[in-house]
matplotlib code that plots the C-alpha trace (Angstrom):
import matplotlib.pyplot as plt

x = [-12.8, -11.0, -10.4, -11.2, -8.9, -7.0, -9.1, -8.4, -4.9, -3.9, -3.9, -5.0, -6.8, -3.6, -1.0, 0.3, 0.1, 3.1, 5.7, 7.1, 9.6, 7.7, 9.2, 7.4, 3.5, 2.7, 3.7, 2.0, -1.2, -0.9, 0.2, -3.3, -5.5, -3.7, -3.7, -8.2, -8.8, -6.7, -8.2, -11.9, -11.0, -12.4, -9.3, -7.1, -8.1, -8.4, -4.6, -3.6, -5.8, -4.2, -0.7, -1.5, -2.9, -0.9, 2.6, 2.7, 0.9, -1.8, -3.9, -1.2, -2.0, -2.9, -0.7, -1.8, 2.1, 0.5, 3.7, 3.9, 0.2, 1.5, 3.8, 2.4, -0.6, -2.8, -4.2, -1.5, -1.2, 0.8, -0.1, 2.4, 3.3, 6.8, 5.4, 4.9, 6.8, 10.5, 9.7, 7.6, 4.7, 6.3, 5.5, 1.7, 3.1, 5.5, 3.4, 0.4, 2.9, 3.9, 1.4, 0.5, 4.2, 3.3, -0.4, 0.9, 3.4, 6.9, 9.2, 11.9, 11.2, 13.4, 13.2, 14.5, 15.4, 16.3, 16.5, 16.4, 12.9, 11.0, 14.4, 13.8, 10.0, 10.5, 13.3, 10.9, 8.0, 10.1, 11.9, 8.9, 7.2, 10.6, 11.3, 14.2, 14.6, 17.5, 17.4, 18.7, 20.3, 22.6, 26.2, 25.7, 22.5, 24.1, 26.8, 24.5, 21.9, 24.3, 21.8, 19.3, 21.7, 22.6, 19.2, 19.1, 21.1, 20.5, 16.9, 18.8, 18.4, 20.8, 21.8, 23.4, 24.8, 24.2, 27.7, 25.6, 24.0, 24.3, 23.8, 20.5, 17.0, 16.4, 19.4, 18.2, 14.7, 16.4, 18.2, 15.4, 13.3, 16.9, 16.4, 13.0, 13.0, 15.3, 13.9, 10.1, 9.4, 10.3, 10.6, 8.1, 9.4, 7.9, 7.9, 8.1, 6.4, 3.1, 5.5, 6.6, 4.6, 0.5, -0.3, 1.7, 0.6, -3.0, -1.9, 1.0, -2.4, -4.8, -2.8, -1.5, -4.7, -5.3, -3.0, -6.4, -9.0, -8.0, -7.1, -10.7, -12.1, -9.6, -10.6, -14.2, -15.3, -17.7, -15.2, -14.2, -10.0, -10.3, -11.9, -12.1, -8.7, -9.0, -5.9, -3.6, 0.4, 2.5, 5.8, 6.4, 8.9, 7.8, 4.6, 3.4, 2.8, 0.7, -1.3, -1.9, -3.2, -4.8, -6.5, -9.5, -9.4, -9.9, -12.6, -13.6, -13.6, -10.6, -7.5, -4.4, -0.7, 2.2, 5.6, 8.9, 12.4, 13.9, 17.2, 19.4, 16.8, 14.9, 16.9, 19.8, 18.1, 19.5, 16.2, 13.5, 10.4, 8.9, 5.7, 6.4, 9.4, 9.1, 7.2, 5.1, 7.4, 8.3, 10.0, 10.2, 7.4, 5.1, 3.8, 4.2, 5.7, 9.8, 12.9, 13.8, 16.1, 15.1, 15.6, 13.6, 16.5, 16.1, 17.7, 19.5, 17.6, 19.1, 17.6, 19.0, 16.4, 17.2, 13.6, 12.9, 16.0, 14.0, 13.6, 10.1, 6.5, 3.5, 1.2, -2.1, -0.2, 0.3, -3.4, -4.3, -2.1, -3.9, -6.9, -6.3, -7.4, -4.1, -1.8, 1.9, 4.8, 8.4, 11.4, 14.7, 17.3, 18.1, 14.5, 14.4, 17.1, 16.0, 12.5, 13.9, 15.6, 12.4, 10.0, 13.0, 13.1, 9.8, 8.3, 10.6, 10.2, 12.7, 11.2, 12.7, 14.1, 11.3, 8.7, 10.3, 10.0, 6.0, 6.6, 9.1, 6.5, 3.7, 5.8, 6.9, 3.2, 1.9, 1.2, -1.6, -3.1, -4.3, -6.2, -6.8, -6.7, -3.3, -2.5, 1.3, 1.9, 5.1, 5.8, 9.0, 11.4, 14.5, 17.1, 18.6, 19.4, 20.7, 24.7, 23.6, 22.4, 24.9, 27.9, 30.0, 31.5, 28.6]
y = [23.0, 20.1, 19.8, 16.1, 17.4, 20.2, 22.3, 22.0, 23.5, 21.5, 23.9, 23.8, 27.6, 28.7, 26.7, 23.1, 23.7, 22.3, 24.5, 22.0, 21.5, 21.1, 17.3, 16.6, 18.0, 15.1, 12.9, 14.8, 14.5, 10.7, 9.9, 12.0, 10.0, 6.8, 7.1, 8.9, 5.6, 2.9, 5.2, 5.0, 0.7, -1.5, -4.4, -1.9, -1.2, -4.9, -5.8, -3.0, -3.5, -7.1, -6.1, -3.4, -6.0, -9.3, -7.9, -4.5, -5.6, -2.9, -2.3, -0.7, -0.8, 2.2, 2.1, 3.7, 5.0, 4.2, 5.7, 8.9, 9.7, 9.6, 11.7, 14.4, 14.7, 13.2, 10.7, 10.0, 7.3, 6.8, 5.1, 2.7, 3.4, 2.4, -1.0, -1.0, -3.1, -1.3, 0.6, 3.7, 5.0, 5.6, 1.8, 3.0, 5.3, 3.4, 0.4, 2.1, 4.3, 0.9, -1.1, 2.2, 1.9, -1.7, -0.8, 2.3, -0.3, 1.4, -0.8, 1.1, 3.6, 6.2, 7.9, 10.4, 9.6, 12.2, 9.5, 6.3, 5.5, 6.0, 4.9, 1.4, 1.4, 2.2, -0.6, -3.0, -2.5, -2.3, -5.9, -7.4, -6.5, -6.8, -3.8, -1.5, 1.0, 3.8, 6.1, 9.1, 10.5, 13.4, 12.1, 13.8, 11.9, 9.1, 9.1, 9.6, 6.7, 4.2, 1.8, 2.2, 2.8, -0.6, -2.4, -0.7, -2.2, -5.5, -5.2, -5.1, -1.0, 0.7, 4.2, 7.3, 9.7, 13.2, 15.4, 19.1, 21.7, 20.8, 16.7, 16.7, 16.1, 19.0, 18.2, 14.4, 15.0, 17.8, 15.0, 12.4, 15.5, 15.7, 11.8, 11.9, 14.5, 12.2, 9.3, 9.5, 7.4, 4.4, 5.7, 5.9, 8.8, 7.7, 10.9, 10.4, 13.0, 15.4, 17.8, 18.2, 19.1, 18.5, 15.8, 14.1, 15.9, 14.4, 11.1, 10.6, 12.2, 9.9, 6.8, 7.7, 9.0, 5.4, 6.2, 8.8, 6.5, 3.7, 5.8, 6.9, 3.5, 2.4, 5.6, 6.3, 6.9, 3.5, 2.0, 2.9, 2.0, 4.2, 7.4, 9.9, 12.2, 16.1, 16.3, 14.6, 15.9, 14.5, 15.8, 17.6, 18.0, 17.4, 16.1, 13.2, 11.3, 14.3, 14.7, 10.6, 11.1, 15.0, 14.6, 12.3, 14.7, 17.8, 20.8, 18.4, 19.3, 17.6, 19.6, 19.0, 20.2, 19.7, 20.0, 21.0, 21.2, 24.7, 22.8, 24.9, 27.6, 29.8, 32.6, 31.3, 30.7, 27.6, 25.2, 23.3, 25.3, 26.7, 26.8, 28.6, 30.9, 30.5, 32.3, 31.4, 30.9, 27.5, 24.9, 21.6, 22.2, 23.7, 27.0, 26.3, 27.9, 27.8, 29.1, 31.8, 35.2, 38.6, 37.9, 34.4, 31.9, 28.6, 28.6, 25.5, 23.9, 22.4, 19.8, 16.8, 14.2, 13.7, 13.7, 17.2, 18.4, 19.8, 24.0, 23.3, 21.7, 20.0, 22.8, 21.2, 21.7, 25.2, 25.8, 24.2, 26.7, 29.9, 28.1, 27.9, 24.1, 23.1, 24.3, 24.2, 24.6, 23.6, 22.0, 22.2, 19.5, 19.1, 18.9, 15.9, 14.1, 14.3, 12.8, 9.9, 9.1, 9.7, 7.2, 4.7, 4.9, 5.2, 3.1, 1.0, 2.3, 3.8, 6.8, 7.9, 11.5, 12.8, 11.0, 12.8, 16.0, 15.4, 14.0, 17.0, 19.1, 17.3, 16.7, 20.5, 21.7, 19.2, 21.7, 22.7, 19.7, 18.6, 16.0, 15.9, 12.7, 13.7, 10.8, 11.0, 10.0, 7.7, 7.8, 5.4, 3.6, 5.0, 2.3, 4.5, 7.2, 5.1, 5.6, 9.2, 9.9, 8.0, 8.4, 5.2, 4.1, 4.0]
z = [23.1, 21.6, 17.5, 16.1, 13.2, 12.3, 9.7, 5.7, 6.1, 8.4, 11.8, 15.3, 15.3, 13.6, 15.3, 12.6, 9.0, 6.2, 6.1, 4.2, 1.0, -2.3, -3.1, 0.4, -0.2, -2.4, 0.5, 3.2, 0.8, -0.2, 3.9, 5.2, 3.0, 3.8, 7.7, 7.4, 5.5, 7.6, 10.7, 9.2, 8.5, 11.2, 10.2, 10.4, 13.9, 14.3, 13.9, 15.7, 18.9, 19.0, 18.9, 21.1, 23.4, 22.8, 21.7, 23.4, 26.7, 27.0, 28.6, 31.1, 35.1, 36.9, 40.3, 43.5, 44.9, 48.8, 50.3, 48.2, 48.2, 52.5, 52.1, 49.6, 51.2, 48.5, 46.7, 44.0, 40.6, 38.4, 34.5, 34.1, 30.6, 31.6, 31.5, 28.0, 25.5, 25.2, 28.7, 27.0, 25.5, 21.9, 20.9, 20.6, 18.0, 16.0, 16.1, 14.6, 11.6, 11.2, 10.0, 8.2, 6.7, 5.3, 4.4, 1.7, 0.1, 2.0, 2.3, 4.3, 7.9, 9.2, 12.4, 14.7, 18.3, 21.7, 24.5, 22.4, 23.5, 20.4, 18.3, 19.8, 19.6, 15.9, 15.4, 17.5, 15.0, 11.9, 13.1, 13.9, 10.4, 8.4, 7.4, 6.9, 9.3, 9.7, 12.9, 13.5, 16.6, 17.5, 18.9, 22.3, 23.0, 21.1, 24.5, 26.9, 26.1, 25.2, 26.0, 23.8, 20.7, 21.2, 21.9, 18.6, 16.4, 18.3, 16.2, 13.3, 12.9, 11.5, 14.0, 12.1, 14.3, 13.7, 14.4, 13.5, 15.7, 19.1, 18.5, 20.3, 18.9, 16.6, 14.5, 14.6, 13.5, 10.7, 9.7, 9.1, 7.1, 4.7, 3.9, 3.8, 1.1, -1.1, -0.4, -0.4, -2.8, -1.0, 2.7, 5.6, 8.4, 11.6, 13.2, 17.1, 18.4, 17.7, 16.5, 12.4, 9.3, 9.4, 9.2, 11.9, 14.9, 14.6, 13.4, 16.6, 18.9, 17.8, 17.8, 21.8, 23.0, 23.8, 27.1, 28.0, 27.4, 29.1, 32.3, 31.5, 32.1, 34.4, 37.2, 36.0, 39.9, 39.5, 42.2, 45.3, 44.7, 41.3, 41.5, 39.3, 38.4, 40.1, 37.8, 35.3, 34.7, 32.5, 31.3, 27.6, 25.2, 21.7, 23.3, 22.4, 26.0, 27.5, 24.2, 24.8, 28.3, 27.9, 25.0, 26.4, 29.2, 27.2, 28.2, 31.3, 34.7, 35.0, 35.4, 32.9, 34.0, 31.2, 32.9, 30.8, 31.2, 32.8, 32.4, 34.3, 35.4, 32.9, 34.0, 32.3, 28.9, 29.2, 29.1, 26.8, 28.3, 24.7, 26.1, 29.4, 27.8, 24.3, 21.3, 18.6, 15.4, 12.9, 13.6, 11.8, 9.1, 11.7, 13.4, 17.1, 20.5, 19.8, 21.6, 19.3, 19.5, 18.4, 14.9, 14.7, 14.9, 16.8, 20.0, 21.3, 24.1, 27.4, 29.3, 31.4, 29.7, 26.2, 25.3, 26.7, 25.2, 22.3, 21.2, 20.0, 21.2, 19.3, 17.8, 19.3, 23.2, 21.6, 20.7, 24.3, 25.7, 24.2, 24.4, 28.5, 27.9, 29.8, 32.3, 31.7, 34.0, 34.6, 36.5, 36.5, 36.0, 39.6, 40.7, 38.3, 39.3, 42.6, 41.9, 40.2, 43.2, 45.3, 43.5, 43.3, 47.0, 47.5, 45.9, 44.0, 40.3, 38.6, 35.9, 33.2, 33.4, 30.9, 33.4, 36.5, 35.9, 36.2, 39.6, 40.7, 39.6, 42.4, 44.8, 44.3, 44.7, 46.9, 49.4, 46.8, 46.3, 49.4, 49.0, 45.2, 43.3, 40.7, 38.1, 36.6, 33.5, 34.0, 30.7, 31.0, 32.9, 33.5, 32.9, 30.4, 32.5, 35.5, 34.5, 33.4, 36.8, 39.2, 37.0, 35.6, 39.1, 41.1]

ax = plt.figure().add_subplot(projection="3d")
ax.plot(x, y, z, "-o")
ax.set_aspect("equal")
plt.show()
């Protein structure tokens, strides 16, 4: 069964809550009434429908891959979310936080970024409403998606690298929750994932479940080109694009795979599989499924894509997991490479890293699938990860 909303503290059937610092509850309070207000505002939804529409460009295609579904054996589609405004889902987000940013009187945003995606979604919307936005983002991913840090600050945002930890996503976002706690009076943190303190989980869901309910319309069965999904995958690190494209989905006959990253191999504990490997425990103001030793400290996580490359996941993908509402798998770094180079071959698209390990996956068990109708969540284009992938003198 799906929740509408977490219950009065703030869970999914004991996954979410606010493990949160004292300076931030009154913050967590005023931004829940804020967002169940703008949410329950027919202008509100208004404004953002028509950016969504006329500035974002959504509705986004669903694209029969003819030469895939040939080879796997089945009928396969992808959702073009790489289409999207700034080449990802995480625009949905950012452009919905905000509008709520401007709406609650903020005047400055910060943000956390892995891969860049939802750092340039967040400078996007902040440029386009004039405000001030700060991102943060750990110096190894800071090397390896060059790009994006610099479409960056070309919207005016300013990027702080993050030197602790590993450099990856966890110290990024633990970096944002620092300035967020000393700055809350003024300060917006666009969170960019369903992950963090309640009661961002349900906001980030509800403002990407649009991804589900336009694939609902767009393969309702009514037409012969667009039947009905036997299954949906979509990749997961914090969470946010398969909670977009599940969530619609939910308790249906429809079955829902989440792929993560097993990095090297699970077997070498080196990976950003918390739901396949991991164990319930808190990370980031919330009790989800973490990477954690014996003794309940974080592990560092290992993935490929920077926006797997996180120890945690989105409590509501945990409750889906115990629930047995969703499947969830994984693939390792090589597997993903590879399928990036097999849909850019195949059919011309170039996926993001994050995106390909969904495809790995279904190309991995096509075997199984005989048949089925399987839509991918292509989550985003993978111009950042070109030089990643091919190395600088190729």
């Amino acid at each position: 069964m799906r929740l509408e909303r977490p219950d009065t503290r703030g869970r999914f059937a004991g996954f979410g809550g606010q493990f949160a610092p004292e300076t931030l509850m009154p913050a967590l309070e005023e931004l829940e009434s804020e967002f169940a207000k703008a949410w329950a505002d027919p202008e509100f939804h208004a404004e953002l429908d028509a950016l969504l529409r006329d500035y974002v460009g959504r509705p986004t295609p669903v694209y029969r891959a003819a030469r895939l579904s040939d080879q796997f054996g089945l009928e396969l589609y992808l959702k073009r979310e790489d289409l999207a405004h700034t080449g990802a889902h995480k625009i949905n987000n950012t452009m919905g936080q905000a509008l709520l940013t401007q709406r609650m009187g903020k005047s400055r945003v910060i943000a956390e970024t892995g891969a860049g995606q939802h750092g340039v979604a967040t400078a996007t919307a902040c440029a386009l409403l004039g405000q001030e936005c700060v991102v943060y983002m750990g110096e190894k991913d800071i090397e390896r998606q060059a790009l994006n840090v610099h479409r960056m600050r070309m919207l005016g945002t300013e990027v702080r690298a993050v030197t602790s930890g590993a450099g990856t996503l966890k110290d990024a976002v633990s970096a944002a929750m620092r300035d967020w706690v000393a700055s809350v009076a003024d300060t917006h943190y666009i969170i960019g994932s369903v992950v963090g303190p309640h009661p961002f989980p349900w906001i980030v869901r509800e403002l990407q479940k649009v991804i589900g309910e336009e694939l609902q319309s767009q393969m309702s069965g009514k037409e012969p080109n667009r039947p009905r999904p036997d299954m949906v995958v979509a990749c997961v690190g914090g969470g946010s694009n398969a909670m977009g494209i599940f969530y619609p989905y939910v308790g249906s006959d429809v079955e829902l795979v989440g792929v993560e990253a097993a990095g090297y191999g699970l077997e070498t504990g080196q990976h950003g599989a918390s739901l396949v490997a991991g164990s319930p425990g808190v990370i980031h103001g919330s009790m989800t499924y973490l990477l954690q030793d014996d003794q309940g400290q974080i592990l560092e996580a290992h993935s490929i894509s920077a926006g797997l490359d996180y120890p945690g996941v989105g409590p509501e993908h945990a409750y889906f997991k115990e629930a047995g509402l969703v499947r969830y798998e994984s693939i390792t770094d090589d597997e993903a490479v590879a399928a990036v180079h097999l849909l850019a071959a195949t059919e011309g698209i170039i996926p993001a890293l994050e995106s390909a390990h969904g495809l790995a996956w279904i190309a991995k068990e096509a075997g199984n699938l005989q048949g089925k109708v399987v839509v991918l969540n292509l989550s985003g284009r993978g111009d950042k990860d070109v030089e990643q992938i091919t190395g600088p003198d190729e």
